[in-house]
C-alpha positions in Angstrom: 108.5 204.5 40.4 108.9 205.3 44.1 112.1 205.9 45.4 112.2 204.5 49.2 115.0 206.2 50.0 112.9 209.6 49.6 110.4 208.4 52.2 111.1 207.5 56.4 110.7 204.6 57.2 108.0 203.5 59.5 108.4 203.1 62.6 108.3 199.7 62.6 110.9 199.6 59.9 113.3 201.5 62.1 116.4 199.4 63.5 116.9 200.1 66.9 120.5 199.6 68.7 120.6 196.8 71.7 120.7 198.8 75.0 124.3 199.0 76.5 124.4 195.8 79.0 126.9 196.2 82.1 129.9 194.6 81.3 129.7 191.1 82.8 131.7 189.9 85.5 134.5 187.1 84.9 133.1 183.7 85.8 135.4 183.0 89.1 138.0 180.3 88.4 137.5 176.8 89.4 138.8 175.7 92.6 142.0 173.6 92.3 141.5 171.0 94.1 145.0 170.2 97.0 147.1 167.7 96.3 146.2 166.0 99.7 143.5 166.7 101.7 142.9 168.4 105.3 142.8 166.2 108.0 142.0 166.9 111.9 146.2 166.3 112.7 146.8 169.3 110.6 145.0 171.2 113.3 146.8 173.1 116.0 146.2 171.4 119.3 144.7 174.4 120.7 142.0 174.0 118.2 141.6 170.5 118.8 141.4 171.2 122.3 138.4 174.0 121.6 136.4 171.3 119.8 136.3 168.9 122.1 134.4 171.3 124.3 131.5 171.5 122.2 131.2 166.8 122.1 129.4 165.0 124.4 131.2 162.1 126.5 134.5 162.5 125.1 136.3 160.7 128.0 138.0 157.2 129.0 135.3 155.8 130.2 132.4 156.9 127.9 134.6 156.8 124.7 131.9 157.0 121.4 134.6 156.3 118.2 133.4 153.0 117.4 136.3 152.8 115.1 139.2 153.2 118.4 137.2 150.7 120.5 140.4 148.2 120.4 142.6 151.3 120.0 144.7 153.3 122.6 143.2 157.1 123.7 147.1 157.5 123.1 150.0 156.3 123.3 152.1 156.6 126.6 155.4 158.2 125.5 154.1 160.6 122.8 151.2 161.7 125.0 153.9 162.3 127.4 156.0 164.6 125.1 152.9 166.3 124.9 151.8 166.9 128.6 155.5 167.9 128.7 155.8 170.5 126.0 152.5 172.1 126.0 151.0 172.2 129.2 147.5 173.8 128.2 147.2 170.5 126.8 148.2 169.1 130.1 145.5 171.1 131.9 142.7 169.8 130.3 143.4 166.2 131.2 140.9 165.2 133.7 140.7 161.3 133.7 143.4 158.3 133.0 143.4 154.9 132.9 146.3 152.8 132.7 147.5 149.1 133.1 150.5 147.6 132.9 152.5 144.5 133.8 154.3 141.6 132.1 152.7 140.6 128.3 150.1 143.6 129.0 149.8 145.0 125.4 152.7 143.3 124.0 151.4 143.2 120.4 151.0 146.8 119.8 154.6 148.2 118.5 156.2 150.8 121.2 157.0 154.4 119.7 160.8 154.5 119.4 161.9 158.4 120.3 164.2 160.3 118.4 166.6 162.8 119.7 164.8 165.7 120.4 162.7 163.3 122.2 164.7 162.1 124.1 166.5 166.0 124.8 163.0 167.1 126.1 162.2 164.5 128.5 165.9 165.4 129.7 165.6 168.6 130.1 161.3 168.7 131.4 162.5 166.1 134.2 165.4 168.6 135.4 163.1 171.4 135.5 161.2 169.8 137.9 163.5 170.7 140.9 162.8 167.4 143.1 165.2 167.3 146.0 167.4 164.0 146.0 166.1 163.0 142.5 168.3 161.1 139.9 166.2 163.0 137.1 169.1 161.9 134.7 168.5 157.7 135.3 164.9 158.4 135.4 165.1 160.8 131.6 167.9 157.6 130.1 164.8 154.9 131.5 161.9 157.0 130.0 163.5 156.8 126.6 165.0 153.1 127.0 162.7 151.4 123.7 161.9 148.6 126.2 160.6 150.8 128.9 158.4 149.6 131.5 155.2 151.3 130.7 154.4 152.4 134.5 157.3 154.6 134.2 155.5 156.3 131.3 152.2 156.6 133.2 153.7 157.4 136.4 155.6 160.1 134.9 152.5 161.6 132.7 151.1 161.8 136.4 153.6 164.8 137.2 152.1 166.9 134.6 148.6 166.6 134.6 147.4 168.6 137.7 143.9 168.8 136.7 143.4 164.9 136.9 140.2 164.2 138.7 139.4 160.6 138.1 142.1 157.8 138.1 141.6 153.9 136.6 144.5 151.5 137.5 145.3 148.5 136.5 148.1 147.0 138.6 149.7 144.2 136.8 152.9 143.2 138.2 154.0 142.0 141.6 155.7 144.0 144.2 159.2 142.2 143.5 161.4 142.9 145.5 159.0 142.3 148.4 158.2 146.3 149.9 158.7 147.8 146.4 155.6 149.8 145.0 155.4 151.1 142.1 156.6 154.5 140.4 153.1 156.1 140.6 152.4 155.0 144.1 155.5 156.6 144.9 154.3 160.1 144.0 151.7 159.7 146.5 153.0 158.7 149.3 155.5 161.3 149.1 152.7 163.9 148.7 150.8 162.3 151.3 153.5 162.6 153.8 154.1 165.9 153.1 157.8 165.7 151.4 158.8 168.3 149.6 158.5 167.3 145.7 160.0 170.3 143.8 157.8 172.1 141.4 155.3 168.7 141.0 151.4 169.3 141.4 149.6 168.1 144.8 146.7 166.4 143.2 144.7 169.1 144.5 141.4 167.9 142.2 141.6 164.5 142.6 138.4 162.9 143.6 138.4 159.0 142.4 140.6 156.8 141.9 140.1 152.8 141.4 143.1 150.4 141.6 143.0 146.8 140.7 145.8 145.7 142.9 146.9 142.8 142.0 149.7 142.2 145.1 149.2 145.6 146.7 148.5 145.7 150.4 146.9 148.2 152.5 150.3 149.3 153.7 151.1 150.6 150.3 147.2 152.3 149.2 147.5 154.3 152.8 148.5 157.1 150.8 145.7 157.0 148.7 143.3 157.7 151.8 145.4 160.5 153.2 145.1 163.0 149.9 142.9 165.9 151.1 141.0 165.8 147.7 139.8 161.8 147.2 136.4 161.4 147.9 135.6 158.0 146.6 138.5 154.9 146.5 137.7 152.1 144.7 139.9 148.9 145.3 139.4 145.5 143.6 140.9 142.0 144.6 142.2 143.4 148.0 143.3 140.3 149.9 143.9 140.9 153.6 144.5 137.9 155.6 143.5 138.0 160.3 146.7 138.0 162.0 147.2 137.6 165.7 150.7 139.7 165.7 149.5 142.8 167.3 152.7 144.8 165.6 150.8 144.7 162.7 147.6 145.8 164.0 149.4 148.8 165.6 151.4 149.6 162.7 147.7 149.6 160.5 146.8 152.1 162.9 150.2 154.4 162.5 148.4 154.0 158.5 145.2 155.1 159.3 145.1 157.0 161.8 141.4 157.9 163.5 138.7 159.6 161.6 141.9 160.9 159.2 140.8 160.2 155.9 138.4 162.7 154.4 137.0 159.9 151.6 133.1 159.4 151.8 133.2 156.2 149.4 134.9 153.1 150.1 134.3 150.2 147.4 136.1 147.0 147.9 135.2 144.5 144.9 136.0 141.1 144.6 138.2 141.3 147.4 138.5 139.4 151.2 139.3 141.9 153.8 139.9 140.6 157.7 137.0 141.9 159.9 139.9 143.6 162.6 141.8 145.0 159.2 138.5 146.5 157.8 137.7 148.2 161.7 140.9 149.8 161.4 140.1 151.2 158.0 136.8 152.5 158.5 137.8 154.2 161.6 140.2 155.9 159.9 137.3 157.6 158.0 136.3 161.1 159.4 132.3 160.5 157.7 131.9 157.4 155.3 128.7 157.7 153.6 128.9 155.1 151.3 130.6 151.5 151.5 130.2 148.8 149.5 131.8 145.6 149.9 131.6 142.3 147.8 133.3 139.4 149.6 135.1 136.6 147.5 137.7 134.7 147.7 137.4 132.8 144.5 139.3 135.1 143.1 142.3 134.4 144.7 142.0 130.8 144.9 142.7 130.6 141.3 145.4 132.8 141.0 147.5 131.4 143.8 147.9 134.6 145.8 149.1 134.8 149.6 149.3 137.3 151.9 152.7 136.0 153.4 154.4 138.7 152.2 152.3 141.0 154.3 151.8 139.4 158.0 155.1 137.4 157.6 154.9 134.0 157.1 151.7 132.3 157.6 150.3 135.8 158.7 152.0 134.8 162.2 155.9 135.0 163.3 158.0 137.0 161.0 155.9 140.4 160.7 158.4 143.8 159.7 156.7 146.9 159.7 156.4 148.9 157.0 159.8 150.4 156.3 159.3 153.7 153.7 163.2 154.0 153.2 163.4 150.2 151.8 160.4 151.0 149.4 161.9 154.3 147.9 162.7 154.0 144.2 166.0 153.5 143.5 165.6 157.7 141.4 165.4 159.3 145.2 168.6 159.1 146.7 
């Protein structure tokens, strides 16, 4: 009887030891996922600000978010706190649009500031250095929850110096008669060459459109006179003939000869006096574009008058445009 044990086995009998595999590595852990997720507000604006760069047509008037059509681009008094606070931000504006007047956006609810709010908008208005300026009634009327939104707007306008393109919607009336409004105001001062503490010149500036509503040449001169405009735009401009020469020469102390640097003049919807219109234009240093649609329609069904322009009946009664009775009741 053979005793295996006394024999090798065969080779094929031999039982070989597995090969020493490299220990494996640890299956990573599975991702938690957050309790909330990331959204673009949890961005730093800087970042925000980068990405914009890189999408087409991200502007006021080309606006592609479907889902904002009926929305604001912001809303004025945080957007405010914003241009005040951080003014990288307030650099990269570069166009607005705005309306305002009685009923105008009435159903959207109005931001109510808090206290730091309220502090900055205080203490960004004082910086500001203007000579003879209440900043203190202007900061308590800013933050007033039933603010008259062309405060807001006129006072984001003192912190975005980059603004090329401005859209205006003027809604209101110029009550009492020679008032103009806030943002008007900045302009004319600029314009004339007051000093304005540490408030931007509107040195890029290059359009602006204003649907004026009651606004009269006398108050838009301003607009002509800034050394940047190129193109002004006005819509439903109703200037009536008057035979009072006062008010033909004080047009003329307004626009001055071959002044204005503008090389576009539209007037749309509007009914302009041929003698008014001669003034204007000569005003102009080189016009190279003017367009003018002529209707009076317009302001057939809304009742409007020049009376408060020529005097009464654009005859008797004229008083030249007197800059101290339209100064905002801030400038001392």
């Amino acid at each position: 009887m053979l005793n295996t044990q006394e024999f090798p086995p065969l080779p094929s009998q031999v039982q070989r030891k597995p090969k020493k595999q490299p220990p494996r590595k640890a299956d990573p852990l599975p991702l938690t996922r957050r309790a909330y997720s990331t959204s673009l507000n949890d961005l730093p604006d800087e970042l925000i600000v980068e990405i914009l760069d890189y999408l087409p047509g991200i502007d006021m008037h080309h606006f592609q978010l479907l889902t904002l059509a009926s929305l604001f681009f912001c809303t004025p008094y945080p957007f405010l706190r914003t241009t005040m606070c951080n003014k990288n931000i307030a650099s990269h504006v570069k166009s607005i649009s705005f309306k305002y007047g009685p009923n105008v956006h009435s159903d959207r609810p109005r931001y109510v500031p808090s206290i730091s709010d309220k502090q900055l908008i205080k203490d960004s208005l004082r910086s500001l250095e203007i000579p003879n300026f209440d900043w203190k009634k202007w900061a308590s009327e800013c933050n007033d929850r039933e603010v008259d939104q062309e405060l807001i707007y006129a006072t984001i306008l003192l912190y975005t110096p980059n603004v090329t393109r401005l859209e205006i919607d003027d809604g209101a009336a110029i009550e009492p008669p020679g008032r103009i409004p806030r943002w008007l105001h900045h302009f004319r001062k600029i314009a004339n060459g007051v000093d304005f503490g540490r408030v931007h010149r509107f040195q890029h500036l290059k359009s602006i459109r204003v649907d004026v509503q009651y606004l009269k040449l006398r108050h838009l001169a301003p607009l002509f006179k800034m050394r940047s405009m190129r193109k002004v735009t006005l819509v439903g401009l109703f200037e009536r003939p008057s035979t009072a020469e006062s008010a033909h020469d004080e047009l003329r102390r307004l626009f001055p000869k071959r002044s204005s640097l503008i090389d576009e003049l539209q007037l749309e919807m509007s009914y302009v006096d041929d003698n008014v219109l001669n003034v204007v234009i000569a005003g102009i240093k080189k016009l190279k574009v003017f367009r003018y649609w002529s209707s009076t329609d317009h302001f057939e069904v809304s009742g409007r008058n020049s009376d408060d322009y020529w005097g009464i009946g654009g005859q008797e009664g004229y008083e030249p445009y007197d800059e101290a009775d339209a100064s905002n009741s801030w400038f001392r």
